[in-house]
N, C-alpha and C positions, 0 to 999 in steps of 0.2 A: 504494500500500500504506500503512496504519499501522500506526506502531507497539502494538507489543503483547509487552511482554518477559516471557523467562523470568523462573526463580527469582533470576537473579542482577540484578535490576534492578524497577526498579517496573511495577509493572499497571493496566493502563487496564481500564476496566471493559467488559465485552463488548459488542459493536454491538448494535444493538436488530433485530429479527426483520427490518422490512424494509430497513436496509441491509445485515444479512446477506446475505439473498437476492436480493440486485441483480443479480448475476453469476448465478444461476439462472432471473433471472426475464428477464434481457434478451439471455443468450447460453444459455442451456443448453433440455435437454429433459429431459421425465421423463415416468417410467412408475408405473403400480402394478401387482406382477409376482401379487402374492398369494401368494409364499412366502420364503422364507430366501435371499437372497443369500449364494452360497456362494464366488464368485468374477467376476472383472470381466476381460475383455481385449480387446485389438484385434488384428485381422489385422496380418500385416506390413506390407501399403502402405497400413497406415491408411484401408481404406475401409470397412471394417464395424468394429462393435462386439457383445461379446456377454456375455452375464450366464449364471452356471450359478446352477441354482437347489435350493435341498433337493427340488423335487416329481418329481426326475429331467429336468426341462426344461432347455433350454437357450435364450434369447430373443436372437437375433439382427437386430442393425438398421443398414439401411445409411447411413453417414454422409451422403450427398447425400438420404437424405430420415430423417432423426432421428426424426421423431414417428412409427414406425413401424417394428415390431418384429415379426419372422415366429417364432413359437414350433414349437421342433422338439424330438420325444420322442424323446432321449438313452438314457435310463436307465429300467430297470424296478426305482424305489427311487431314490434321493439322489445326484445332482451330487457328487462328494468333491472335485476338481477341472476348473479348466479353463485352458487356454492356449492362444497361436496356434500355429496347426499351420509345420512347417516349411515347406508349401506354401502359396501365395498363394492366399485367398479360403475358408479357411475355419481351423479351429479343433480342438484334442485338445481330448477330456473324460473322463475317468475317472470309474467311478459302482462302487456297493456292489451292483450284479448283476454286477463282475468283467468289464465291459465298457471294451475302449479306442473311443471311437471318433472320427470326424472328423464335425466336423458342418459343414451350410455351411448355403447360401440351401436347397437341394432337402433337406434332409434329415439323415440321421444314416447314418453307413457304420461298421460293423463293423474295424477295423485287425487287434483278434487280442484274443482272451476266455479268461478264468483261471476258470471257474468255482467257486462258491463260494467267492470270495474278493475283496476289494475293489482297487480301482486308487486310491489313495490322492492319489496325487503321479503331475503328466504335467508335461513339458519339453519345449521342441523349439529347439532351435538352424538358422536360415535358412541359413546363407553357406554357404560353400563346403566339401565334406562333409557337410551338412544330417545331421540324425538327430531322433530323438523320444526321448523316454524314459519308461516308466512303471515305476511304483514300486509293487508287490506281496509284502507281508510282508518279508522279508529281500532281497528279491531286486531291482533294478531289472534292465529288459529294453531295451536298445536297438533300432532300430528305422529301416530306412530311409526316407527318403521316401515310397517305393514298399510302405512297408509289411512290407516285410521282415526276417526277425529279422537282426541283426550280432549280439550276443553279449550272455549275462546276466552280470552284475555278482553277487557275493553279499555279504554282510554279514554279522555276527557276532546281529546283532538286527534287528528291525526297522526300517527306512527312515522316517524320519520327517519328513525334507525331502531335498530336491534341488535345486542349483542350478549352473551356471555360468559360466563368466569367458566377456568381450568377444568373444574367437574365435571359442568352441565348444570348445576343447582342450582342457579337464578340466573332469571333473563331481565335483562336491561333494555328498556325501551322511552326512547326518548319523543317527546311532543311538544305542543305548545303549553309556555310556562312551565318548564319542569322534566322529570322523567319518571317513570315507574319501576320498582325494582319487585320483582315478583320469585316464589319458590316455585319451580314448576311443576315438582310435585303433591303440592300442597292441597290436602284436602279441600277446605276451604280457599278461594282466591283473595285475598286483602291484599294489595299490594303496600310495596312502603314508600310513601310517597315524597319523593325528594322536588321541593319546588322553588324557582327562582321566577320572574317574570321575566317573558321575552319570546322569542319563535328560539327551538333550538332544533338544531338540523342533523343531527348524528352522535353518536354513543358510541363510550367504549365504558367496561369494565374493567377491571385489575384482576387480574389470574385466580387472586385469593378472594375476591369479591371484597376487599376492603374499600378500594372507592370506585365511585362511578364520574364520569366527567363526560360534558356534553361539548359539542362546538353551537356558536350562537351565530345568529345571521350579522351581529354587529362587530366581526372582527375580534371573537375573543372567545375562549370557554370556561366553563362554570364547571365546578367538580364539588365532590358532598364526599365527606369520609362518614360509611355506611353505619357504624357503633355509634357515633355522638350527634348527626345531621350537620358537623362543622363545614362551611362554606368556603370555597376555594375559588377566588377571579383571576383569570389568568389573561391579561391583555396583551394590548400592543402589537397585534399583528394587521402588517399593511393591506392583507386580503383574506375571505372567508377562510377557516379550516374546514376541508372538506374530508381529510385523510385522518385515521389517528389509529395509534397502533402500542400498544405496551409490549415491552420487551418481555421475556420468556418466564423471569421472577417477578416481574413487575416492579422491580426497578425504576424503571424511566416509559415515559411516553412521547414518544416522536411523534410529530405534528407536519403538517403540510402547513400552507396559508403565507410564505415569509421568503425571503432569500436564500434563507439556510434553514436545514432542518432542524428545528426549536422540539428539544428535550427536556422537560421537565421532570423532574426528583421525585420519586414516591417512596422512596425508603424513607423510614420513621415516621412522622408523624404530616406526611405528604410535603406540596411544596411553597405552603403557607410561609410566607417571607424571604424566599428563598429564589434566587435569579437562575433561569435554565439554561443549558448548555443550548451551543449555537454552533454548529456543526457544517461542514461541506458549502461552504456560501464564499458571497464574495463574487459573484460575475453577474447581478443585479435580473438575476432571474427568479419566479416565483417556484417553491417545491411543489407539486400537485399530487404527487402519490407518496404514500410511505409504510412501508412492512415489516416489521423486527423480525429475525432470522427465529425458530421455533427452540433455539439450545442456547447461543450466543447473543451478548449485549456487541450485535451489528444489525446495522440498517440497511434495507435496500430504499433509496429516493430517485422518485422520478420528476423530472424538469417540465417545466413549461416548452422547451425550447427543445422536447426528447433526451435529452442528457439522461443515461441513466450510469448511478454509483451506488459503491456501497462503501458505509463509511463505520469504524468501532467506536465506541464512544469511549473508550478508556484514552486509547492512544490519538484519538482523532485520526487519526490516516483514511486516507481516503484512497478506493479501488474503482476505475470506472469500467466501466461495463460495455456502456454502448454510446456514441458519441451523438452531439444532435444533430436535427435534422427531417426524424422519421415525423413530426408531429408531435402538442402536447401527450403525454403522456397521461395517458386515462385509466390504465389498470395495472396493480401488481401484486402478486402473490408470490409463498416460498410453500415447495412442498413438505408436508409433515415431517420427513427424515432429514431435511435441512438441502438436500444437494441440490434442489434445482429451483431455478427463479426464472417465473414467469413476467414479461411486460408486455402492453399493447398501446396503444397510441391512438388519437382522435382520428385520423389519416387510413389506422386498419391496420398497418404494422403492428407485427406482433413477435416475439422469441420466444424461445428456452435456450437458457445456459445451466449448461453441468457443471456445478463447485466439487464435484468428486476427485478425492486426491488421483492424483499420476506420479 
């Protein structure tokens, strides 16, 4: 890796095109999908990968042979999300024909359809108790394995993210004014209601479920430490967060919305008065994607401007990937055993690269 510091130290001027693309050109693959990358993910045993795309597709490829992707019709209308399915060897996709469904190598299967209405946000939790989740207007719908309903969740507003901790044991869902933290398996549904006023537009949780933190439409996120309901504002960023991702201990939270990737401290007692590391910046472009590695405190960030890096946060070194060029960058994922990292671009460009030792 080299160095490449945030705002809080000096900046090396950016690698030149082909040593950007070293790590593309000598471990990775690429496609050109011909629409909007709307989302990126891998199955759970990491042997496929797959990209949703705005044309309602979904492009699936198996990792033992990469340059080779089977395109399956998802959606009649636009990809809004996509995820691995709780079940091994294929994948949830959610599209604006109000369609859930599971797509694999054969095809696309129907789960359960809301017509005239969109499936926004899908989740699926593997381990033990597996479920799905989809997220339609107010309401998320849980979902067994098997496809079958367990119980709907409601909300005050619209659902506008979904996520949860390490287990599977609560789901985080974020709305207007606030989010909801709920036990999935819970006899009864009460959720616990964490509220701030404002529109907030996406969620993450901490691995241990100690806090929950939202990003807000005014350029900033709000986070609640789940034991006491203490309040956390996290400002000063020049444009929305739309990305947000906790490292593997929950450690740190890498953020999108800024020049450089803005990580924030969640050891101890969170990052209440406390200034976040500022990472990989420094050539006055905005970060749009960001994914902690599933083992290691490393980021993978993607650019506005297609840059893609990965940088450590101990050492700050920074490793690029792939140089700009391809289009902003709209989606990124790491597969479960760490070795492979997916991105795709607003343009339709899309990779995989192999971090597998040689």
């Amino acid at each position: 890796m080299t160095d490449r510091k945030g705002t809080g130290g000096a900046t090396l001027a950016p690698p030149d095109p082909p040593a950007a693309n070293f790590l593309l050109d000598t471990r990775g693959t690429t496609h050109t999908l011909d629409a909007f990358v709307v989302a990126a993910a891998f199955d759970t045993d990491s042997r496929q990968a797959a990209f949703a795309l705005g044309d309602g597709s979904v492009r699936i490829a198996a990792l033992a042979d990469p340059n080779t992707a089977i395109t399956i019709a998802a959606h009649d209308g636009a990809c809004l999300a996509l995820c691995a399915d709780a079940a091994p060897g294929g994948f949830l996709s959610g599209g604006d024909d109000g369609q859930l469904r599971r797509c694999e190598a054969d095809g696309a299967h129907t789960l359960a359809a809301w017509p005239g209405k969109w499936v926004e946000h899908v989740l699926a939790y593997p381990g033990k108790g597996a479920w799905r989740a989809a997220a339609i207007g107010k309401a998320v719908h849980l979902l067994d394995p098997a496809g079958h309903a367990l119980k709907t969740l409601t909300h005050p507003s619209t659902a506008t993210g979904i996520a949860t901790d390490a287990k599977g044991r609560r789901l985080a869902v974020s709305h207007y004014n606030g989010a909801s933290l709920w036990f999935v398996a819970a006899r009864e549904d009460r959720p616990t209601a964490l509220a701030w006023k404002g529109s907030h537009t996406a969620v993450a949780i901490s691995p241990d479920a100690r806090y929950v933190v939202t990003a807000m439409q005014e350029n900033a996120l709000h986070g609640w430490r789940v034991a006491d309901g203490a309040h956390m504002r996290m400002s000063g960023y020049p444009a929305k967060t739309k990305s947000l991702s906790f490292t593997a201990k929950g450690r740190w939270l890498a953020t999108s919305g800024a020049e450089t990737i803005v990580c924030w401290p969640f050891s101890g007692d969170g990052p209440m008065g406390k200034a976040p590391e500022e990472l990989a910046g420094g050539d006055a472009v905005l970060v749009t994607r960001v994914a902690c590695h599933p083992e290691h405190e490393v980021i993978a960030a993607g650019f506005a401007d297609g840059l893609v890096l990965l940088t450590e946060i101990a050492s700050r070194k920074v490793l690029p990937v792939a140089a700009p060029g391809n289009g902003p960058v709209s989606a990124l994922a790491w597969s479960a055993d760490g070795r492979w990292l997916a991105f795709g671009t607003e343009t339709g460009f899309a990779a995989l690269v192999d971090f597998a030792p040689r």
